[in-house]
N, C-alpha and C positions, 0 to 999 in steps of 0.2 A: 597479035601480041599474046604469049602465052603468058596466064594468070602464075603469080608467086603465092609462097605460103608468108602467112606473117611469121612464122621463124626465120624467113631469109629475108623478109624487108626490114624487121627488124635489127639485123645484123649487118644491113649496108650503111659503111660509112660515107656514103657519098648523095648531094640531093638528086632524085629522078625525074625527069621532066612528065612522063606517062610512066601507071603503072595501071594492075589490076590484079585484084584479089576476091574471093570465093568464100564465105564461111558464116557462123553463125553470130545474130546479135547476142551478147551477153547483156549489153543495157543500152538505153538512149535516153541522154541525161537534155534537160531544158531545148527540145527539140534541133540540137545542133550534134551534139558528141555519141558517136557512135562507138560501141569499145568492142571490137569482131573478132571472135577465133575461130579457129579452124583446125583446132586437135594437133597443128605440129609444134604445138609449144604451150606453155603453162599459159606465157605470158598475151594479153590482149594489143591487137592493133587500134590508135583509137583515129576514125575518121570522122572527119567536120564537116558538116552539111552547112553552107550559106543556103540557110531555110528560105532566105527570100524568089530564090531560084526554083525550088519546086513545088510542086504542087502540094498543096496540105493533105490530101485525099493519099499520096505517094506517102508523106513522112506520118502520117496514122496508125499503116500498117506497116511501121519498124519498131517491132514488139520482141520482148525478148522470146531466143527461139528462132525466129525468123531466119530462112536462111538467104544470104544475098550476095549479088555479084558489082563490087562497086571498081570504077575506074576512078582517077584520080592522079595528083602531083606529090611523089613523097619527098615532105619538106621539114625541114628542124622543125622540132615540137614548140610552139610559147607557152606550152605548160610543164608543172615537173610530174616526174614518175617515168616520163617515156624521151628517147632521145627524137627520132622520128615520128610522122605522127602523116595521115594521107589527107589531102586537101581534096575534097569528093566535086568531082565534075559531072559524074552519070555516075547512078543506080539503081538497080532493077530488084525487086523482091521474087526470088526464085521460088519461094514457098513459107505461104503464112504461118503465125504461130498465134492462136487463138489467146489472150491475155489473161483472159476468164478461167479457162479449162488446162494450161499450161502449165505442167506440175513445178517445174525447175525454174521455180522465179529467185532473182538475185537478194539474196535471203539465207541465212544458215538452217541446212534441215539436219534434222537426224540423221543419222546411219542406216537406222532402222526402214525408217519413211523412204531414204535413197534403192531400198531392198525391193522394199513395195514396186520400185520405179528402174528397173536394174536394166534396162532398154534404153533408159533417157539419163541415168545417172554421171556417163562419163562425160557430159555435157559443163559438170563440177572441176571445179580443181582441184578437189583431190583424189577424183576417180580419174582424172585424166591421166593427175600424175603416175599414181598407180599402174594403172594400163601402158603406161611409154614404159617406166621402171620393169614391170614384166615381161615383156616385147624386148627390150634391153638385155634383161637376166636371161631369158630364153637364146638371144642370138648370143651370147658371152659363151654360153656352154654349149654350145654346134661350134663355135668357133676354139675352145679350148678343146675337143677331143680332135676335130680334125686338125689341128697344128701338130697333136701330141700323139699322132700316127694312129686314133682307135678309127673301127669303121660305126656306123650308124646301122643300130639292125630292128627291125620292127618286128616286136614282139608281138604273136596275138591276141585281138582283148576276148575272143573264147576260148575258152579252156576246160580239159577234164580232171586238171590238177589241183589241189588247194595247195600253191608256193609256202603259202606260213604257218601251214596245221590250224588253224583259224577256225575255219568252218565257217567267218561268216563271209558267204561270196549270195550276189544276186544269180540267181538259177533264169537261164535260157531256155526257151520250149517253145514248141509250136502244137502241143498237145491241147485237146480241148482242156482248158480247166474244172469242165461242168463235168463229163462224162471221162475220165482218161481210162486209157488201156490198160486192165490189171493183167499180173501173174497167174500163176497157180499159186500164189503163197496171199493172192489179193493188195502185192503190192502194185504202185504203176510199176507198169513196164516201158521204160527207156528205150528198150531195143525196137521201138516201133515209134520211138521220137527222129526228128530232122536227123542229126549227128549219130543216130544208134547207140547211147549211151547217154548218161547225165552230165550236162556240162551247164558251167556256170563263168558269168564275166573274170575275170582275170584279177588278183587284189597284189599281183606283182609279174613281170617278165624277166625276175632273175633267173629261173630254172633254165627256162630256152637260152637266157643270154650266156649264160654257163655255156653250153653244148655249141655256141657259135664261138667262143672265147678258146677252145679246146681244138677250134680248127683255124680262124681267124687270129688268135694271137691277143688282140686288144680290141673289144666292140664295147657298144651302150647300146641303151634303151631309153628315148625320150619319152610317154607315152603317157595316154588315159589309164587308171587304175580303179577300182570299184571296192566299198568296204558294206556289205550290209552291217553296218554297226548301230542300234537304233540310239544314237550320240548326239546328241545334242548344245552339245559345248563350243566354245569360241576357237576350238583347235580342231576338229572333226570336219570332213565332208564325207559324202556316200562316193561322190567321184572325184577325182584328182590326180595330180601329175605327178608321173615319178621317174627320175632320173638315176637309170644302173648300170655304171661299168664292170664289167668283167673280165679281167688279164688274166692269162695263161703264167704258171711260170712266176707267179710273182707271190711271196709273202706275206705276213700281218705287216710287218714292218716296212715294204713296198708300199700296203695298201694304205697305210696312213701317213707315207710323204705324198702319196696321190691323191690323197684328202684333200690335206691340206694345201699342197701345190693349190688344185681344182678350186678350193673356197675363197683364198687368198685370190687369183685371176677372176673369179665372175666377180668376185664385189669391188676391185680395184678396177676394171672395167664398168661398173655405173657410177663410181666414183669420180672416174676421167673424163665420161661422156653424157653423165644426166644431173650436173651440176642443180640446174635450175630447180629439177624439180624436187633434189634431195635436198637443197635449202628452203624447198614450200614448204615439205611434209615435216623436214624438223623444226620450223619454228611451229608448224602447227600441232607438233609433239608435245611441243615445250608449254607452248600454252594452255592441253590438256593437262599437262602434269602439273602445274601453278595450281588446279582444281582440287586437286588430292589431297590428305593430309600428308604432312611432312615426312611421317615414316614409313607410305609406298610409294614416293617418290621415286623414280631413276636417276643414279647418279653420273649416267651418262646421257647427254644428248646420243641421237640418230646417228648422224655424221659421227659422232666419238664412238660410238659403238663399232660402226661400221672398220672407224681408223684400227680399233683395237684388235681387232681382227687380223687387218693387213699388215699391223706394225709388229705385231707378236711373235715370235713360234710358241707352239701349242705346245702347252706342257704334257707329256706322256707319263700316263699313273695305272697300276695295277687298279682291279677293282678291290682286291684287299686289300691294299694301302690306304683307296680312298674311303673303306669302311670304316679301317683306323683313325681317319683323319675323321669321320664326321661322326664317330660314335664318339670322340673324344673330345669334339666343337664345342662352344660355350652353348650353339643353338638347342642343342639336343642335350646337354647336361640341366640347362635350366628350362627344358622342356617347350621351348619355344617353336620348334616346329612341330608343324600339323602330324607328320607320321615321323616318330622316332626312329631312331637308329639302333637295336638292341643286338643283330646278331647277324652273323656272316651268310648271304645266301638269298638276303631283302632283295628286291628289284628297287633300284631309285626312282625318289619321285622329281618332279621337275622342282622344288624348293631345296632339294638335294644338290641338284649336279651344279644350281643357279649357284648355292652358297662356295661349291668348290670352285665355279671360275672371279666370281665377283668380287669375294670376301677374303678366300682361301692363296689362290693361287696367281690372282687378277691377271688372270691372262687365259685362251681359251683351253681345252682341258681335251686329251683324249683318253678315255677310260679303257682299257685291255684287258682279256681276258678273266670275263663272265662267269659265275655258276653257270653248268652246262643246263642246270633246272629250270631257268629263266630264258632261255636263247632257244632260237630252232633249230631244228635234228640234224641240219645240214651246214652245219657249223664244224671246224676240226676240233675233236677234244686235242686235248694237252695231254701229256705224260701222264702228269697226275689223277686222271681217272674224273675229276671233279670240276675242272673248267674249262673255256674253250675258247677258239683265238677268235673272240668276237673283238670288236670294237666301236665306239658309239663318240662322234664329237659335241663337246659341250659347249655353246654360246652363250654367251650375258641375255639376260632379261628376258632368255626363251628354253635353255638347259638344251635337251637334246636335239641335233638337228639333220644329224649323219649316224649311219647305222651299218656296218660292216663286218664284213670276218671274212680270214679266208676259210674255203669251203674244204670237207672231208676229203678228200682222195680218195681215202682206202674201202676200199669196198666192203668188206670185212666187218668195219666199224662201223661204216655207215647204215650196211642191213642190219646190225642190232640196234640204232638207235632209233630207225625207221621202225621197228616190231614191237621197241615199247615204247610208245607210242602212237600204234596200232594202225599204220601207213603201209598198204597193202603193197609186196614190193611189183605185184603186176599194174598195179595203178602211175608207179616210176618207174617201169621198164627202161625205160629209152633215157633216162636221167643216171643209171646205175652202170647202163652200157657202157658210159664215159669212162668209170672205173675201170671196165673191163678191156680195154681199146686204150692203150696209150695214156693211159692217168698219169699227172702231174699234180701237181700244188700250185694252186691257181685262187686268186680272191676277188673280192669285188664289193663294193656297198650298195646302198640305195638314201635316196635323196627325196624327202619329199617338195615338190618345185613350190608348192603353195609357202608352206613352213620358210620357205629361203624369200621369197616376198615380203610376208608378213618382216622377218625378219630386215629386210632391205627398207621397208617404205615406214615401221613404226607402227604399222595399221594392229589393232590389238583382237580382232575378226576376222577367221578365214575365210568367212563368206563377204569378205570386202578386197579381196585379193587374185577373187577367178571370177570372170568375168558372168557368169549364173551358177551361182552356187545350190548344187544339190545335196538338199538333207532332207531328214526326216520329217516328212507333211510335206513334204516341199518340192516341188518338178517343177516351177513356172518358166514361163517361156521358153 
């Protein structure tokens, strides 16, 4: 008899004469009621031990943690919470769970303490939920580019380019650290490293997805991305996922129904099919927020956030409009936000773009067309000499969460924005070629996958949303 999961005993409407099931104790209540998961579902199977049938020495060591393989009768439940419920005939303890030394006892821990524990923590329900939610948002968007004809291209995570002018990228070597190989000028010398040159992990795979996009037509980039940034905030990681299409051929104004199309389909897809555990995480939203004072509350649940989104279309706003619009807000006249609004050219902060979708516009918000001073070099300017067809989508309770434009064509412009900026053009060779070979007007965004989580599950920590989060001080496991 092959073993089921309790997501699927749970959902038979019918009684079973034999079944069998595999998974972990969460508790054993007055030596009878077992409540077992097994990760394919929020929810617990609860089995009933008639204690007088086995041995005391067998029912001891069902500790929570424990993992075990129990056979049994799935029969209507006579208690409430659960409709079925397995009536245990045999079971075997697969592997102990010491009581003493068991970190994830049925008990509320911290977030924090859960971090310490990031190997045992989706043992919880709300890492679990998390973790399915993720797994979910991840197959939503393989499954929304290959429907919508793009190919899949796998960017490299080494590289000799900095994609965002950054500068902060983690550096690759296999040079000794202790003694390296100098120049005549006494600097290292790179040309006697692995790759023959300095190369550092990757902090984006838009540049290449570009030059695939230019022969392919429509590709992405799913992919790990690397920031040395020493950041230490509830939005920062040093590695993370990031999600970048790039079409040939397609506009600012393609690029953001292809936004929106794209965000609308991955969140209406865990909305269709992770019911369970978007009603865990928002009651347990709601209950965080009860904790708060009254005026940072959210005034939307989870779930309503999420609907705002799908029920909406996204308002589209110059970014000098929406300076107008917030230099002239009651927030910043009566000085209520942290960074004012005084003059054309600011880069927004996230209490900015929050106030234009939440308060201003209640609905989600695309911002167009940037100071070119704020944006990357590979951005198209505009006519005007002064901005450029960037674009950045704005969500409730998180501001920015999507970041696009379409990209320069002309070669022309592009080497001078490259020179001041001081982007050596032999270090973009083969990114300028494009220009030269067939250029088009072609665009594309980037997506950070963590930010689209966090935003999905309510979790208010990015390092509660990838399953080991790497920061600053921090490599464990």
């Amino acid at each position: 008899m092959q073993s089921k999961t309790v997501s699927e005993l749970l959902s038979q409407e019918i009684i079973l004469p034999e079944v069998e099931i595999k998974g972990w104790v969460r508790t054993f209540r007055a030596n009878r009621f077992i409540a077992l998961n097994d990760g394919s579902t929020i929810n617990n199977i609860q089995c009933v031990v008639d204690f007088e049938n086995f041995d005391e020495s067998l029912l001891k060591r069902i500790t929570t943690g424990a993992a075990m393989h129990i056979k049994g009768e799935l029969v209507e439940s006579q208690g409430k919470g659960q409709k079925v419920e397995i009536k245990v005939s045999e079971l075997n303890i697969l592997g102990d769970s010491d009581p003493e030394t068991y970190p994830i006892q049925p008990k509320k821990h911290s977030f924090e303490f859960l971090r310490e524990n990031a190997h045992l923590r989706t043992r919880t329900n709300t890492f679990s939920a998390v973790m399915r939610l993720r797994s979910a948002l991840s197959f939503a968007i393989h499954k929304y580019f290959n429907e919508n004809g793009f190919y899949y291209m796998h960017a490299p995570i080494i590289t000799g380019s900095d994609a965002e002018g950054a500068g902060e990228m983690f550096q690759v070597t296999n040079l000794d650290t202790k003694n390296p190989p100098l120049n005549d000028q006494g600097n290292i010398d790179y040309s006697k490293d692995f790759f023959g040159k300095e190369t550092n992990l990757t902090v984006s795979g838009q540049l290449e997805a570009e030059t695939y996009a230019m022969s392919l037509g429509k590709v992405y980039t799913f992919g790990p991305t690397f920031r040395a940034e020493n950041s230490n905030t509830s939005r920062h990681l040093a590695e993370f996922w990031m999600i970048e299409p790039e079409v040939a051929f397609m506009d600012l104004a393609g690029n953001m129904d292809l936004a929106e199309d794209f965000m609308k389909s991955v969140i209406t897809f865990v909305l269709d099919n992770n019911r369970e555990d978007l009603e865990f995480l928002d009651k347990r939203l709601q209950d965080e927020e009860k904790r708060k004072p009254q005026a940072e509350r959210s005034e939307m649940t989870l779930i309503e956030k999420l609907n705002f989104v799908t029920d909406n279309n996204f308002k589209r706003v110059s970014y000098t409009e929406a300076i107008d619009i917030l230099r002239n807000s009651k927030p910043n006249k009566k000085k209520k936000f942290k960074y004012l609004i005084n003059e054309w050219g600011t880069d927004l902060q996230s209490e900015h773009e929050r106030f234009l979708v939440e308060k201003h516009f209640k609905c989600p918000v695309i911002l167009f067309d940037y100071p070119a001073n704020i944006k990357a070099f590979y951005m198209r300017l505009n006519e005007d000499g002064k901005t450029v067809r960037a674009m950045d989508i704005l969500f409730p309770g998180i501001g920015e969460i999507v970041g696009g434009a379409q990209r320069e064509e002309r070669l022309d412009v592009l080497k001078e924005r490259m020179a001041t900026i001081n982007i050596p053009e032999e270090e973009l060779w083969w990114y300028l070629d494009l220009r030269k070979f067939g250029t088009a007007v072609h665009s594309g965004f980037g997506l950070g996958f963590e930010r689209l989580v966090m935003f999905a599950t309510g979790m208010g920590n990015i390092r509660d949303v990838i399953p080991f989060p790497r920061t600053p001080q921090n490599a464990e496991f």
